[in-house]
N, C-alpha and C positions, 0 to 999 in steps of 0.2 A: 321578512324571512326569505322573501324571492329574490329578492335583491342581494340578501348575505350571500345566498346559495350560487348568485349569478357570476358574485366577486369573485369565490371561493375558486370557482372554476376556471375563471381569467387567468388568478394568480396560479392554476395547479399549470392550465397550459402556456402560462411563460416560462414556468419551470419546465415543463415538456421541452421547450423549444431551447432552454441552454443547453439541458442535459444530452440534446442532438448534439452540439458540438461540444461536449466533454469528450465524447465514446468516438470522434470521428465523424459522429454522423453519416457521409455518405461514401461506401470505396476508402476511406481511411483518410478519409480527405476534409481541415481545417476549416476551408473556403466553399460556403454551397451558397447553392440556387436557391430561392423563396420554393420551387418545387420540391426541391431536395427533402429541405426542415419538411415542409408539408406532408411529404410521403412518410418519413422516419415518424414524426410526432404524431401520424393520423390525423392531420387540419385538413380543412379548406384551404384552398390556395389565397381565399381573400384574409379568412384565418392566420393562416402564417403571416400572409404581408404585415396583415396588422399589430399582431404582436411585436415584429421585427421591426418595424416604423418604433412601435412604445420604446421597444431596451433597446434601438438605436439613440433615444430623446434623451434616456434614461442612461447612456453611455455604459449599457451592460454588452452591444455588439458593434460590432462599427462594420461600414459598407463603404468599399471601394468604389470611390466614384466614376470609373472607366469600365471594371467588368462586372459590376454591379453586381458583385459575389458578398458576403456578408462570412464575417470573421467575429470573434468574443472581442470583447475592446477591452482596454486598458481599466477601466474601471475595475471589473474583476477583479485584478490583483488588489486592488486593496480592497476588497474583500477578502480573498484568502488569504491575503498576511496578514488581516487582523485576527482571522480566525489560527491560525500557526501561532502566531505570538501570545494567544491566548489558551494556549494547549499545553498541561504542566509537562508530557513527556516530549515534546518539541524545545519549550525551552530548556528541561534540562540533559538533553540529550544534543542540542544543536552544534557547542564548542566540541565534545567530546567526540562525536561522526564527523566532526572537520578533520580535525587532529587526527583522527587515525584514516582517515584518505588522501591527509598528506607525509603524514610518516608512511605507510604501508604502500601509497604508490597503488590503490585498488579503491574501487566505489565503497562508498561506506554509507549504508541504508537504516532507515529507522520504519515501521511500519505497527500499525493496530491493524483488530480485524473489524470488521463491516459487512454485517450479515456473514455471506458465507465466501466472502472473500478478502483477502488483505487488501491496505489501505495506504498507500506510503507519504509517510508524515515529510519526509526529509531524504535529502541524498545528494554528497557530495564525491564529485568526479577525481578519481585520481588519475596520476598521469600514467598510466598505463591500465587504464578504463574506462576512456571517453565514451560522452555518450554525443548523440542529434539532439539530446530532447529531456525536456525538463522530467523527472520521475515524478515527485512531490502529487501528489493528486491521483496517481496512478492506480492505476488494483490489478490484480496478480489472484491466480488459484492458491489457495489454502497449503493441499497434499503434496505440491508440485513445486513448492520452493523449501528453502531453508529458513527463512523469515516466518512463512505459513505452517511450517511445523513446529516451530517454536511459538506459534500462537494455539496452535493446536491444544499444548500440554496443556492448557487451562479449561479442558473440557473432557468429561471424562468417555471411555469408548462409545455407549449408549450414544451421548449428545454431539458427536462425533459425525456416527452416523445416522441422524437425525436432519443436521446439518448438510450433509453432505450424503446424500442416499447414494450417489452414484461418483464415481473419481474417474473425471475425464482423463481423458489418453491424449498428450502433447507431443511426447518421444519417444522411443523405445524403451525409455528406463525410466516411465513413468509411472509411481506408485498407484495400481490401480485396485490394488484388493485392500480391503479394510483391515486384515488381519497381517499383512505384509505392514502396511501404515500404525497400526498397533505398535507390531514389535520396534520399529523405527521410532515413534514417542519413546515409546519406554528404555530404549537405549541412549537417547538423547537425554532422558531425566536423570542418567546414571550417570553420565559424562558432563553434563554440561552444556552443551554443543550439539547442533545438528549441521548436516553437511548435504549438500545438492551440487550433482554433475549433471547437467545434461538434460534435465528432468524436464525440461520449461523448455528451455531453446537450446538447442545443440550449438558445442562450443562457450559455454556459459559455464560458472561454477561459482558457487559461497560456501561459507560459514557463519551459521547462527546463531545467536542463544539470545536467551528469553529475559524480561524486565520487567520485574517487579514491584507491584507499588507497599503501600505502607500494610498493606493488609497481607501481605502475602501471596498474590493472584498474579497469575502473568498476565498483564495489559497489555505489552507491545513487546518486539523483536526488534534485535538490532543483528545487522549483519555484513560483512566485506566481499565483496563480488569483483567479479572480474573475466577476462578470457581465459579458457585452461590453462595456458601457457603462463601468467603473470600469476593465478593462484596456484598454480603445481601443488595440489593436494598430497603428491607421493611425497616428497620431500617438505612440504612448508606446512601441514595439517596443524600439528602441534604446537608449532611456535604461533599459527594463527589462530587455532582454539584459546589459548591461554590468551593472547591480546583482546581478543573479541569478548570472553566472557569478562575478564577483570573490567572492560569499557560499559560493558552492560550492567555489571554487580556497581558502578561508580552512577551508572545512571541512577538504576532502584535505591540506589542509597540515597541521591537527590531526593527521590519520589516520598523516601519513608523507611525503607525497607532497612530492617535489622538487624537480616539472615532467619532460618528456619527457628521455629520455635519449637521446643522438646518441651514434655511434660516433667515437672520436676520431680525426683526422683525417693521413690518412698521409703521414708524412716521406722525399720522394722525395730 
């Protein structure tokens, strides 16, 4: 039993020590020091090493042999593309968020939520929405994007705020009262569509809507982003609301989804 218990805790902090360089780990920075991991994860410094030595062996990080910095290695990736590949809203959502990032000329996202934040499944770069940096793995605030509100609809106000007891402050126009965020769902479940200016990062903007599997429950968001300028909400809303939802309604239809079910109607 002392031995399960010894393993148990090996494996919980090798996981400590990737999850350092998922989030950045130190200063926003890929490349750390074995003090680095150590500080972030709470080790030992002989701790860190050790472990880094294992998922070095183990081709889960790799260490530059000049500045003796330590990076995730390539292995990884085929970790997470087997896990992507094996995700039924990644595969049936993958051609359809290509297809409208290069017809629309705007990034085109797919995201679930995880715990109390989104999760992005997928995201391809349009030419007039470059990005530095891979999204796919990323997480994002819930209340504060367009994708996270369309994950939202799937919980009702109560679990909402339950979830999310307090709504951080990113922007100036960022939804931070629960009753403001309320009425925002419930105009989104009318339309279709929710929409984010500025909310997350200034100069940024989407359009979302929500994806449904066979049961009827919104599982994941799909949505097109981009700089103000290239989604010009004043003028392009509409033509981009209707693209984005029909892209989403073809996803859910992959997933299962039927459309809404009514109760049939009584024979007086």
């Amino acid at each position: 039993m002392a031995a399960d218990s010894g393993s148990n805790q090996s494996v919980e902090r090798a996981l400590g020590v990737l999850r350092v360089f998922t989030t950045g780990g130190h200063a926003g920075r890929s490349e750390l020091r074995v003090s680095d991991v150590a500080k972030v994860a709470d080790l030992t410094l002989s701790t860190a090493s050790r472990l880094l030595a294992t998922l070095e062996a183990a081709g889960f990080v790799d260490r530059d042999p000049v500045s003796g910095l330590y990076r995730l290695g390539l292995d990884m990736v085929s970790l997470g593309g087997a896990v992507l590949n094996s995700h039924p809203v990644h595969r049936e959502a993958r051609q359809i968020a290509q297809n409208l990032a290069a017809e629309l000329g705007l990034g085109a996202n797919v995201a679930v939520r995880r715990g109390d934040a989104l999760f992005y499944l997928l995201n391809f770069e349009g030419r007039q929405a470059p990005r530095a940096f891979v999204l796919a793995g990323q997480r994002n605030p819930l209340h504060a994007t367009g994708l996270g509100k369309a994950l939202l609809t799937a919980l009702t106000p109560a679990q909402r705020r339950e979830l999310l007891p307090v709504l951080h402050h990113y922007t100036s126009r960022t939804i931070t009262d629960h009753d403001v965020l309320d009425a925002e769902l419930t105009k989104l479940l009318g339309r279709g569509y929710s929409t984010e200016v500025e909310e997350l990062a200034h100069g940024r903007a989407c359009v979302a809507a929500p994806i449904r599997d066979g049961s009827g429950q919104v599982i994941a968001g799909l949505s097109v982003s981009g700089p103000l300028s290239a989604i010009d909400l004043q003028n392009r809303e509409a033509a981009l609301a209707s693209v984005v939802i029909e892209a989403a309604d073809s996803i859910s239809i992959g997933l299962g989804y039927v459309g809404p079910h009514h109760a049939p109607a009584l024979v007086v």
